[in-house]
C-alpha positions as CSV (number, residue, x, y, z in Angstrom):
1,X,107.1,102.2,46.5
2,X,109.9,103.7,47.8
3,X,111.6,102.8,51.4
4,X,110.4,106.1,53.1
5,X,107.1,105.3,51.8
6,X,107.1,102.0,53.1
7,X,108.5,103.0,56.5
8,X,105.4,105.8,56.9
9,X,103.1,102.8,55.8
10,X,104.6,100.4,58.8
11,X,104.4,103.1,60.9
12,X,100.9,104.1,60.4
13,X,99.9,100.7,60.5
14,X,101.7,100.0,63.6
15,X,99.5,103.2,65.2
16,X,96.5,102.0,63.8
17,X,97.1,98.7,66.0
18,X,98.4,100.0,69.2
19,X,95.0,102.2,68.9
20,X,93.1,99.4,69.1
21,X,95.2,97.9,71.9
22,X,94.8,100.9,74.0
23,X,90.7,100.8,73.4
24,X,90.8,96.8,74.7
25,X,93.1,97.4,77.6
26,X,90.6,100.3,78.7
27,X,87.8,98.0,78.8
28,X,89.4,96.5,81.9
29,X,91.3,98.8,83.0
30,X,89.1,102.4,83.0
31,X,90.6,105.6,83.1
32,X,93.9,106.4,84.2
33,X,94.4,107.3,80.2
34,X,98.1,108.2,80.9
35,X,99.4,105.2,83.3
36,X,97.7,103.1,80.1
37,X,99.5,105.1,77.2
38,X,103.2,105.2,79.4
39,X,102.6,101.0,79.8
40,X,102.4,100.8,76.7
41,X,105.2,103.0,75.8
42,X,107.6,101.1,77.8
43,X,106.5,97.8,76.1
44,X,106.6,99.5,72.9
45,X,109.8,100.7,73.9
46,X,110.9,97.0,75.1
47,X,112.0,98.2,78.5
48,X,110.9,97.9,82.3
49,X,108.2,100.0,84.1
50,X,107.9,100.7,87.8
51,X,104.6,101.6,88.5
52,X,104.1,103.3,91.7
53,X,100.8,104.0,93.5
54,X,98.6,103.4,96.4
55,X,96.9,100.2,96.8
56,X,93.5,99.1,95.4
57,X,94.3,101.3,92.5
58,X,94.4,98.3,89.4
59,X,97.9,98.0,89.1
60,X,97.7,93.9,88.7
61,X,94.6,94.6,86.6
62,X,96.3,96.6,84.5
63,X,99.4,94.7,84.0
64,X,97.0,91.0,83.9
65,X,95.2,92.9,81.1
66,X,98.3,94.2,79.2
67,X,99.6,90.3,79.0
68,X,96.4,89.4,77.4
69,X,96.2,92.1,74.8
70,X,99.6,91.8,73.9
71,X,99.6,88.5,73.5
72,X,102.1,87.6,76.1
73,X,102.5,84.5,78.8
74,X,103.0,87.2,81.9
75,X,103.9,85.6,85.6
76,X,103.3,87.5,89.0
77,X,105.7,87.2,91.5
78,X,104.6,88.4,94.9
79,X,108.3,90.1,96.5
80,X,108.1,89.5,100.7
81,X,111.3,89.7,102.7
82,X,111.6,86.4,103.1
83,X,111.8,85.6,98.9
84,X,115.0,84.1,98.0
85,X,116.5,84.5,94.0
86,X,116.1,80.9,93.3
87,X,112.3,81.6,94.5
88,X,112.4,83.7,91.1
89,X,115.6,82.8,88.9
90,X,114.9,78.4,89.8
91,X,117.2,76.4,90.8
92,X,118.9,72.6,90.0
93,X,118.1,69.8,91.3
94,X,119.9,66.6,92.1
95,X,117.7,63.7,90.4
96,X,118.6,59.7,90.3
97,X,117.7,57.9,87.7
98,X,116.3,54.5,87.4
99,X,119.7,52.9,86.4
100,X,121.3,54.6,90.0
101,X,123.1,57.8,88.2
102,X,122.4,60.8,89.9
103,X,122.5,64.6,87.8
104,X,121.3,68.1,88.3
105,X,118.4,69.2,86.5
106,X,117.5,73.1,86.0
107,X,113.9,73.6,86.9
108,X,113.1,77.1,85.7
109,X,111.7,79.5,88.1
110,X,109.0,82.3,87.0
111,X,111.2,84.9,85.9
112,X,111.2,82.6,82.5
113,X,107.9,84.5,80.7
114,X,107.7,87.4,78.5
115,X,106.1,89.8,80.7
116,X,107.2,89.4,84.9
117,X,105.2,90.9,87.3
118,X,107.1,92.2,90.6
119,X,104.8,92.8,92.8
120,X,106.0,95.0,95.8
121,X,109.3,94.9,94.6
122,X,110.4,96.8,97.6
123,X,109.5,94.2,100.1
124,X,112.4,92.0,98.9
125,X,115.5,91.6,100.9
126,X,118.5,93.6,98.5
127,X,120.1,90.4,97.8
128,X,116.9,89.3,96.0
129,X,116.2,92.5,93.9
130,X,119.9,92.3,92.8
131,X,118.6,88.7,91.6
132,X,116.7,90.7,88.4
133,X,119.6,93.0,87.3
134,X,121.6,90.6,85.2
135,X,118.0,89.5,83.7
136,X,116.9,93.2,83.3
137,X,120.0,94.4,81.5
138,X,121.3,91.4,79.6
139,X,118.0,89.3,79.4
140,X,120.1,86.5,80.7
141,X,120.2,84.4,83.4
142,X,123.2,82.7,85.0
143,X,122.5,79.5,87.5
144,X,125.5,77.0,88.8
145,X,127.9,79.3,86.3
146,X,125.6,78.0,83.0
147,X,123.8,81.0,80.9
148,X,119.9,80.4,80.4
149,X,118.4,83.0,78.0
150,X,115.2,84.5,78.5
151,X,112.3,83.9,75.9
152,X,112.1,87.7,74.1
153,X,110.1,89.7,74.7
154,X,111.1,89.6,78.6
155,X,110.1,92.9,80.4
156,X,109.6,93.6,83.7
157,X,106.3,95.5,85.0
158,X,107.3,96.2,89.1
159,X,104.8,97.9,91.5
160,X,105.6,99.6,94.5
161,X,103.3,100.8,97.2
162,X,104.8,104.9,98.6
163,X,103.4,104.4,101.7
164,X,104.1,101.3,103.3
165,X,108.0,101.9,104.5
166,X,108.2,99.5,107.2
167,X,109.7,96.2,105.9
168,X,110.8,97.5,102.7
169,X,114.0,97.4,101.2
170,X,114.8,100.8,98.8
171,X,115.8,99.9,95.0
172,X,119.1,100.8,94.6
173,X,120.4,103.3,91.9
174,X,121.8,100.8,89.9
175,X,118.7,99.1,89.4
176,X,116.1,101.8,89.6
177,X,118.3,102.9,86.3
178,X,117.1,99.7,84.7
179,X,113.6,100.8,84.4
180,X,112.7,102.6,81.7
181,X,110.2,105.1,83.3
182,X,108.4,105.9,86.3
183,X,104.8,105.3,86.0
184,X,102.8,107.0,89.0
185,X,99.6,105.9,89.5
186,X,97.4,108.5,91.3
187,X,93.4,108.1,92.5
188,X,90.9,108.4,89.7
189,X,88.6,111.4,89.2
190,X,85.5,111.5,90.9
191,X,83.7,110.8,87.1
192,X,86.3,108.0,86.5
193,X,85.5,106.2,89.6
194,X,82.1,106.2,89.0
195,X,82.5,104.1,85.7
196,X,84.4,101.9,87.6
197,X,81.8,101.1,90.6
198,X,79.5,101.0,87.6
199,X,81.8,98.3,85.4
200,X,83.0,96.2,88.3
201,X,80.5,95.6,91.5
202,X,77.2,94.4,88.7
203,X,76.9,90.5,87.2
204,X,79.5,91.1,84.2
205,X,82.9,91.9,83.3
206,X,84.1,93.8,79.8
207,X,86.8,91.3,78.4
208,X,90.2,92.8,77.0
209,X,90.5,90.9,73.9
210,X,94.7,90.2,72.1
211,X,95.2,92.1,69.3
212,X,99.2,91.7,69.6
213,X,101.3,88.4,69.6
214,X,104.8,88.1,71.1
215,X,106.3,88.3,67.4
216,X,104.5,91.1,66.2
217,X,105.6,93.1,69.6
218,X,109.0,91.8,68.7
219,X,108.9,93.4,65.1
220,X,107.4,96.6,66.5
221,X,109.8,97.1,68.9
222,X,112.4,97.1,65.9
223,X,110.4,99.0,63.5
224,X,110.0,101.7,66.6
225,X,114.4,102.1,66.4
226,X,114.1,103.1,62.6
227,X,111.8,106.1,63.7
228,X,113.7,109.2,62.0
229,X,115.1,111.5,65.6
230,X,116.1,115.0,64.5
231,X,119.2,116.4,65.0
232,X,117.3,119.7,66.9
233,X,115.4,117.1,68.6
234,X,118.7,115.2,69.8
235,X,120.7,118.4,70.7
236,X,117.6,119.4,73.0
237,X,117.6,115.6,74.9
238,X,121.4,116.3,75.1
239,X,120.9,119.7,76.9
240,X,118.0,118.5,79.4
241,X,119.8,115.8,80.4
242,X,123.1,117.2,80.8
243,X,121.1,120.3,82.9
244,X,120.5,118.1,85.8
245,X,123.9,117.2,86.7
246,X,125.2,119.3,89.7
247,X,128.7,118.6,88.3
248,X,127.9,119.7,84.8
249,X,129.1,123.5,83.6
250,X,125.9,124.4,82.3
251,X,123.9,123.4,85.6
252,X,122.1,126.5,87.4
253,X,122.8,127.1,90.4
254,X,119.4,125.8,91.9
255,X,119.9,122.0,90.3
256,X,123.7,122.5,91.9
257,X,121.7,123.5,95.2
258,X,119.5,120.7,95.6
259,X,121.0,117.8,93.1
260,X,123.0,115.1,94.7
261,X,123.3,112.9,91.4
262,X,121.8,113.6,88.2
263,X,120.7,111.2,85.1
264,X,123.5,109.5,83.6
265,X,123.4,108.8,79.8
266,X,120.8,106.1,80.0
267,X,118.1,108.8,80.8
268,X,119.0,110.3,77.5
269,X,118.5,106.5,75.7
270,X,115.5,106.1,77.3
271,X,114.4,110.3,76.3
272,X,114.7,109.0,72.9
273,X,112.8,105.9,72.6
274,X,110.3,106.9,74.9
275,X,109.8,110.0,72.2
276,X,109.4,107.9,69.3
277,X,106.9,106.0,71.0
278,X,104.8,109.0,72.2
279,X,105.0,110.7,69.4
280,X,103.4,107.6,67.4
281,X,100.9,106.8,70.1
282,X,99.8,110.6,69.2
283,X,99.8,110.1,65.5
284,X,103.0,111.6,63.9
285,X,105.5,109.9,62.2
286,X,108.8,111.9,63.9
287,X,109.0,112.4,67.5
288,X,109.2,116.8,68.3
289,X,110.8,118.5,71.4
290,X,106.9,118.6,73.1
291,X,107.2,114.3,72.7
292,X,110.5,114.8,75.0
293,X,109.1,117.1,77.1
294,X,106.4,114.7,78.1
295,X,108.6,112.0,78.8
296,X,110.4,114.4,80.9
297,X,109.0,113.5,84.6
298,X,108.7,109.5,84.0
299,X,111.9,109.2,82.4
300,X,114.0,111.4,84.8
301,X,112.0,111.1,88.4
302,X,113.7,107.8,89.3
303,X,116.9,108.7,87.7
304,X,118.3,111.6,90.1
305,X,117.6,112.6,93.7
306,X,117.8,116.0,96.1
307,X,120.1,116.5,98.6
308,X,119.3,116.5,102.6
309,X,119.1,120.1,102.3
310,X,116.4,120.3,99.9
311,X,114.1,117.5,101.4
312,X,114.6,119.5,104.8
313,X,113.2,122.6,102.9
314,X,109.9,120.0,101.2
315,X,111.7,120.4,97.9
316,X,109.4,119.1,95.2
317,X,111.7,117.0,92.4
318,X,108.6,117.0,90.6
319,X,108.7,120.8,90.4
320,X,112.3,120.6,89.8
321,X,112.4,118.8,86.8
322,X,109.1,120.7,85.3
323,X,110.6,124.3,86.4
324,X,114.5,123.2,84.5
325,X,112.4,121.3,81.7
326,X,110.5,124.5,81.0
327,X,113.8,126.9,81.2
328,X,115.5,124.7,78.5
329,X,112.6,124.9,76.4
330,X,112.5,128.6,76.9
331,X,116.1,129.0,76.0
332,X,115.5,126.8,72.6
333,X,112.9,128.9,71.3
334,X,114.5,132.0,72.5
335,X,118.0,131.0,70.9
């Protein structure tokens, strides 16, 4: 069999099993069918989600059922302003022996896991939340100037409630850019919530069963980079991107309007994995320019913001980046 033939085999297999993850995750977690495939993208994808919604809405269900079908040991760390790093990172301790010699001793703290859990990341104090960037980016962490790596896969699920401003800290840019996409989760349709009063206030509970383990996520995750990317596909992520930066040539004069800082070339990484992923998740074996157009809003949303002017006005970015996402596709097909 030849290697092309063997990679479309992989492949296929590989959807065949995220199928069956995505049916045991929905037993626990009903509806929502598009906050279920993007969680699974960004896992797929091995990077970090934020996942923002109202609360009451299954966020911790959804992310306690993801570590059980995927087969990895998750933590939940509950961010309040008064969480210090060691409270996630750990800390050393000074310990005496029974012969009188005193050392320091790491004690681990619950960022080591596979899958983390922030939990109202928001709520933490700046110097806390800048406490996950080295761990985000370099899957390292550094305590007393010694290097402790983190047991792969290690991503970062973080939920944040829109609402609740008072006590809250904003994410920076720096690490907002560390999440892979934007995940919002919105109140389920009247059907959907039906199902759910149905599934959850009787005498049982549906159980997510594992149908991934660490390694075989690990081995995805690397099969997912060998996933062929076009060169009309890669020109098109090029041109999106590049379309939302006010200082860009090629930027209309609406995103120069109403842009105050514009995806940088991580969005465009991101537009490309996030692709691949969607585009197996939806049964093909090469990601199109309709894959990257649906990855459009939860890749770029977090990545770029409007000016004063334009939030004055009630500006919608959402409509921004639908509206430019639609004119570059216009201009592909017309060109």
């Amino acid at each position: 069999m030849s290697e092309n033939a063997n990679l479309i085999a992989e492949i296929q297999a590989l959807e065949n099993k995220f199928a069956d993850a995505r049916t045991s995750i929905k037993k626990k977690f009903i509806g929502q069918d598009d906050v279920v495939d993007l969680t699974l993208i960004s896992l797929l994808c091995g990077g970090h989600a934020l996942l923002i919604g109202l609360p009451g809405l299954g966020k911790t269900r959804l992310v306690e059922t993801l570590s059980t079908v995927m087969g990895l040991q998750g933590k939940r760390v509950q961010f309040t302003p008064d969480l210090m790093p060691a409270d996630i990172l750990g800390s050393e301790v000074l310990e005496t022996s029974n012969d009188g010699t005193r050392s320091f001793r790491f004690i681990p703290g619950p960022i080591f896991c596979q899958l983390l859990m922030a939990d109202e990341i928001n709520r933490a104090s700046p110097r806390t939340q800048s406490a996950l960037l080295q761990a985000m980016q370099e899957k390292i962490v550094t305590i007393a100037g010694k290097d402790h790596r983190l047991t792969p896969p290690f991503q970062v699920l973080a939920t944040q409630n829109p609402i609740e401003l008072e006590g809250t800290y904003p994410l920076p840019e720096a690490q907002l850019d560390r999440f892979l996409v934007q995940i919002n989760v919105n109140h389920p349709d009247f059907e959907t919530e039906r199902n759910i009063l149905k599934a959850t206030t009787g005498t049982e509970d549906s159980h997510a069963t594992q149908e991934f383990s660490a390694e075989e996520l690990i081995q995805a995750q690397k099969l997912l980079r060998k996933i062929p990317v076009g060169e009309e596909v890669l020109d098109f992520i090029l041109r999106l991107v590049r379309a939302f930066r006010p200082e860009d040539s090629n930027a209309s004069q609406r995103i120069v309007e109403t842009v105050t800082w514009g995806p940088g070339p991580r969005a465009s990484q991101a537009l490309i994995m996030t692709a691949r992923a969607h585009a197996l998740l939806h049964g093909r074996l090469a990601p199109n320019t309709n894959d990257v157009i649906a990855m459009t809003l939860p890749v770029l949303s977090h990545r770029m913001t409007l000016n004063f002017a334009a939030r004055a006005r009630g500006d919608s970015l959402t409509e921004l980046i639908h509206s430019t996402t639609s004119e570059i596709s216009e201009a592909k097909v017309a060109a």
